[in-house]
N, C-alpha and C positions, 0 to 999 in steps of 0.2 A: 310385357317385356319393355323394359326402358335401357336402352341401350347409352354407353357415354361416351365420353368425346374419344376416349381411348379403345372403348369397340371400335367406333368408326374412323380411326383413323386405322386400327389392324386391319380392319376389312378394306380399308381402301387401297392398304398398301398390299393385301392379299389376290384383292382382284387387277390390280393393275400388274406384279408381278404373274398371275396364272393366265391375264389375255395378254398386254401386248409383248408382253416377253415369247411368246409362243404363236402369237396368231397366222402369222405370218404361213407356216408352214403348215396349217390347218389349211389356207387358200391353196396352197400348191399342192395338196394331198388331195383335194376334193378335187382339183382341176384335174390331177393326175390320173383321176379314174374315173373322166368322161364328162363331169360338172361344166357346164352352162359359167359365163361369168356372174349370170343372174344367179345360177343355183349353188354356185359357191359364197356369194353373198350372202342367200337366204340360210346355207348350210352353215356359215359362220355366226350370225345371228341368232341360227335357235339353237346352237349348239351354249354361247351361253345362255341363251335364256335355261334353255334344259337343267343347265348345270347348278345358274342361281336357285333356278325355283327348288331346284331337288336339295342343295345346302341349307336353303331356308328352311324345309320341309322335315328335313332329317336331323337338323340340328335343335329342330322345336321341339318334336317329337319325343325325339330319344336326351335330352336337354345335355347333350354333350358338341364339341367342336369339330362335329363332320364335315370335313371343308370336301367339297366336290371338283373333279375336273375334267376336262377334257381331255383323253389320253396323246399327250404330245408322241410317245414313240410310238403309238397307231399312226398319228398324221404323217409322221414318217416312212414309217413303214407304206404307206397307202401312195406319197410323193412317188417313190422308187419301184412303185407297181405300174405294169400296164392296164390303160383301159381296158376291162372284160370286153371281150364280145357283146354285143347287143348294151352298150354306153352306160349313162349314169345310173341306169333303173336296174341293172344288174348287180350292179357295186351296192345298191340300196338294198340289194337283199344278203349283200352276202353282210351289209352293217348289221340285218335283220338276224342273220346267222349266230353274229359274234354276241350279240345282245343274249340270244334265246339260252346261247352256253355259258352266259354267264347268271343268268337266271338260274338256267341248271346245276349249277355250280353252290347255289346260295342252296337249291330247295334240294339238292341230293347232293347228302354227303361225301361220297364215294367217287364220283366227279369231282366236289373242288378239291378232296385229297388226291386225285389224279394229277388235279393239275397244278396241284403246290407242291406234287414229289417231283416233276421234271426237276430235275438240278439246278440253283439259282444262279451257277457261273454261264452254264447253256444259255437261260434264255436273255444271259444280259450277252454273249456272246453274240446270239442273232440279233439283237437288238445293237450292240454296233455294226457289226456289219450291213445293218440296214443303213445308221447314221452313215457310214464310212465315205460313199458317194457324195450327200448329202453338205459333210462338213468341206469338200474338196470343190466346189462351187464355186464360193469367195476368192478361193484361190488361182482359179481357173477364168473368172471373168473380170479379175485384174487386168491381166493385158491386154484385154479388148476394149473395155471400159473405164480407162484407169483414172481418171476426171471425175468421174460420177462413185465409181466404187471405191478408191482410194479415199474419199473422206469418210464413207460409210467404215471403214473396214477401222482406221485408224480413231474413229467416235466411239467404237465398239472397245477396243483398245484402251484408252481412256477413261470410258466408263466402267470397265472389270479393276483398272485399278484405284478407282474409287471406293467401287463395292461390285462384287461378282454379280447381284442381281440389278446392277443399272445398269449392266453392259448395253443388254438388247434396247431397253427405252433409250438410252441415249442415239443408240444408231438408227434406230427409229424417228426419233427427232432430225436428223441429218440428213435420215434420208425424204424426208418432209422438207425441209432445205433445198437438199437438192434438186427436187421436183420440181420446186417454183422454178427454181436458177435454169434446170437443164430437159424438163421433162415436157409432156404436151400436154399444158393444162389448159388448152382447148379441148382435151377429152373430158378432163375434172369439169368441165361451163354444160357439155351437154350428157353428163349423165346425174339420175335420182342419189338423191343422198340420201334417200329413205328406203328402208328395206322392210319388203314383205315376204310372208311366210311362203314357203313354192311347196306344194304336195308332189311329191312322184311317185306314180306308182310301180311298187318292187316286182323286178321279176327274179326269178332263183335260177341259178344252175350248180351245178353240181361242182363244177370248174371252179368256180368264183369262190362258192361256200370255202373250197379247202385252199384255194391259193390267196385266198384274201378275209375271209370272215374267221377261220382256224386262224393264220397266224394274229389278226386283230385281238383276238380271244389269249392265245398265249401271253404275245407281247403288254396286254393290259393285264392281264392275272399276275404275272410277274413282277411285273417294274411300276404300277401304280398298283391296284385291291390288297395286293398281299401287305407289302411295304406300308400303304397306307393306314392297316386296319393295326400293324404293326406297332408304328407311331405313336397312335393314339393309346396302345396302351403301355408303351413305355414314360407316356406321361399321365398314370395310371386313372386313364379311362377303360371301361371294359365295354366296346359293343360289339352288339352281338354280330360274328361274322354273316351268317347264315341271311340275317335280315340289311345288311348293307350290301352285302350281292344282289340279292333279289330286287333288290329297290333302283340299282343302277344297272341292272339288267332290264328290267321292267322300265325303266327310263330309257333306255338306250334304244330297244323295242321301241318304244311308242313316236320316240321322238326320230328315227332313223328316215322316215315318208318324208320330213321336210329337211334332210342329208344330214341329221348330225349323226357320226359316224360311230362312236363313242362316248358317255360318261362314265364314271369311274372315282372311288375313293380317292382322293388327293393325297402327295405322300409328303414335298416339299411344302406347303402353303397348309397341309395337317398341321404342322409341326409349328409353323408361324402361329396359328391360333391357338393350340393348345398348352400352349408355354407360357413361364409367367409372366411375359411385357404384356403379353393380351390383357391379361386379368391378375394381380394377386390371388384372388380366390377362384381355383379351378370352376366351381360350379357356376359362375359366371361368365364363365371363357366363351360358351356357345355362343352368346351375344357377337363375338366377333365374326366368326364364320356365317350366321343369320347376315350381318351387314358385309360382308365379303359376297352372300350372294346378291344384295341388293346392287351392289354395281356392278357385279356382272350382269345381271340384266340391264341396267342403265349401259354398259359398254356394248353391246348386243345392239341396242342401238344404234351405233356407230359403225356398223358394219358395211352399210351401201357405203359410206367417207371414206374408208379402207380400200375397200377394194376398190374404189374410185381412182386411191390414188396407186394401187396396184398395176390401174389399166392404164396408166400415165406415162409409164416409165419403161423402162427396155425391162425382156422378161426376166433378164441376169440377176438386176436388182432387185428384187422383191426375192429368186432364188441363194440372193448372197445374205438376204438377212435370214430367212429360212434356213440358211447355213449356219450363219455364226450363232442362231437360235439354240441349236440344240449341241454346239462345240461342249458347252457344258455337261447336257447330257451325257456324251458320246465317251468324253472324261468318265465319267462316273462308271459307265457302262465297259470301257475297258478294267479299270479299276478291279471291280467286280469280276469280271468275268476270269481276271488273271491270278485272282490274289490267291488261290488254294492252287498245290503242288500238283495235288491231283486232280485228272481232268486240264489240265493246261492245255495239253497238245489237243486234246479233245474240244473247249474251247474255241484256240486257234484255230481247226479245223473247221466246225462252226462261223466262224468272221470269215475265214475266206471265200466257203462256199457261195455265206450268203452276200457278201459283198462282190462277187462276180457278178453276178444279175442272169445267173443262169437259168433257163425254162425250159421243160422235159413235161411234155405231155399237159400244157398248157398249165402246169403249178409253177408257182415263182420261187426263185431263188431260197428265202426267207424258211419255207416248210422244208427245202432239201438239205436246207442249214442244218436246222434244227434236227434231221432223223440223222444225218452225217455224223453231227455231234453226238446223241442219244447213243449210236450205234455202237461209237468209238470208246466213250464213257464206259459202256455196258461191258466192253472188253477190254479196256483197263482193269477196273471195277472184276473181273473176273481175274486177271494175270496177278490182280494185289492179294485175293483171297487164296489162290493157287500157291503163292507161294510163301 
């Protein structure tokens, strides 16, 4: 494979739109459910290495533009969770959980038709209302911080009206700025800027698996696998669903002991490679995605420098870029969820539950979302046929 200047610039602007546009809130999702700042470094680390090697892997193999990623509305989702009982080795199993179902998902039929007939307005439903907190962040740590977060928020600003995917790197930039200017980079002088891999070993509960490994499972079958494998063949690639499940299932498994939480078919950065700026002639488009995961692993790298500078700064800010991270998303996700007549109120009932942050019997918010909704749906869906 001889890749040209035009792979490698798609994949660079592929891997730099899928890490730092979203890293951000990969840090605060892994913190949020009990990670170490070491093992959120190392958890950001191999989560791209995981993702590049598995895009390299899947894109050689099957010689189409399988772009791979980390499921940004899991890291979400996982942000706005509490830490399980018994810390980060619990949450590592319940990553082990969301992996195994989606394994299951590839090697039995009848499951991942289970879980592509949930309604696709539902689960973009609990997936805003997972965002809904999340985007109200930036907003909220304005008037406490408004020196530091004020230029962040307005570089963000700037940048979307540039181009919507340079939002987040420009505020990124800024807030690198800001740091020198205003942060404690006496902590940047004594911490490693090299990151090693951290094994933990999982433990399981029962709790964890359904209030955090189940909706990981949903939220990534929905809003990235599905959409993803979609993509690819409206830019007529045909791969095989069955075998791209299992692959980032089986990834997702293997790689979850050193915290990556999720990988997952890419749905936005699918569509970057497999379109014609990558390549004029489709059957060469792979080459881009191959080099989209080589910097991911090169950016993988860079993970102790991140969180480095994460630990620098008040925890607002790194929770404000984490915010305006996924405004985009959360757009889309309302979008979605509202566009069909029916099921609306059904929907809505969905965002609000899950955006309360309510917990009954140690499940989060997120799963009572989603049965609230199902429920509601099911008896619509019944009053339309009735009458």
């Amino acid at each position: 494979m001889t890749p040209t200047v035009r792979h490698v610039s798609t994949g660079l602007v592929v891997a730099i739109v899928g890490f730092f546009g979203t890293f951000p809130i990969v840090v605060q999702g892994l913190s949020a459910v009990g990670a170490s700042p070491a093992q959120a470094s190392a958890g950001l680390m191999a989560s791209a290495m995981a993702m590049g090697i598995a895009a390299i892997v899947l894109s050689l193999y099957f010689r189409m533009p399988v772009s791979i990623a980390w499921s940004t509305p899991g890291a979400a989702l996982l942000a706005v969770s509490v830490a399980p009982q018994g810390g980060f080795p619990v949450a590592v199993g319940a990553f082990i959980v969301a992996g195994l179902l989606t394994l299951a998902a590839g090697l039995v039929r009848p499951l991942g038709h289970a879980a592509a007939a949930i309604p696709a307005n539902l689960a973009q439903a609990m997936l805003a209302g997972v965002l809904f907190p999340i985007c109200l962040v930036p907003f909220q740590a304005l008037p406490q911080l408004p020196f530091f977060v004020g230029p962040i928020i307005g570089a963000w600003i700037a940048g979307a009206l540039v181009h919507r995917l340079a939002a987040v790197p420009v505020a990124l930039v800024m807030t690198g700025v800001m740091t020198f200017a205003m942060g404690d980079t006496a902590a940047l002088r004594g911490m490693s800027f090299v990151t090693l891999p951290e094994w933990t070993n999982p433990s399981f509960t029962l709790t964890a698996a359904i209030s955090i490994g189940l909706p990981l499972f949903v939220v990534t079958m929905a809003t990235q696998n599905v959409p993803g494998v979609a993509i690819l063949r409206s830019y007529g690639f045909t791969p095989p669903p069955s075998a791209l499940l299992s692959s980032v299932g089986a990834g997702s498994i293997l790689a979850a002991p050193f915290g990556v939480f999720s990988i997952c078919v890419a749905a936005i950065t699918s569509a970057m490679c497999a379109n014609s700026d990558s390549d004029p002639d489709p059957a060469e488009r792979y080459k881009s995605a191959v080099m989209a995961g080589v910097f991911y692993c090169l950016f993988g790298m860079c993970a102790g420098l991140l969180t480095a500078f994460a630990a620098a700064v008040p925890d607002l800010v790194f929770s404000t870029l984490a915010g305006l991270a996924v405004l985009n998303v959360m757009a889309g996700a309302l979008r979605a969820a509202l566009a069909e007549d029916h099921g609306r109120e059904a929907a809505i009932l969905t965002i609000a539950v899950t955006a309360s942050g309510m917990s009954v019997a140690g499940i989060g918010a997120a799963v009572w979302g989603l049965l609230a909704g199902l429920c509601f749906y099911g008896l619509l869906t019944l009053r339309k046929r009735l009458s």
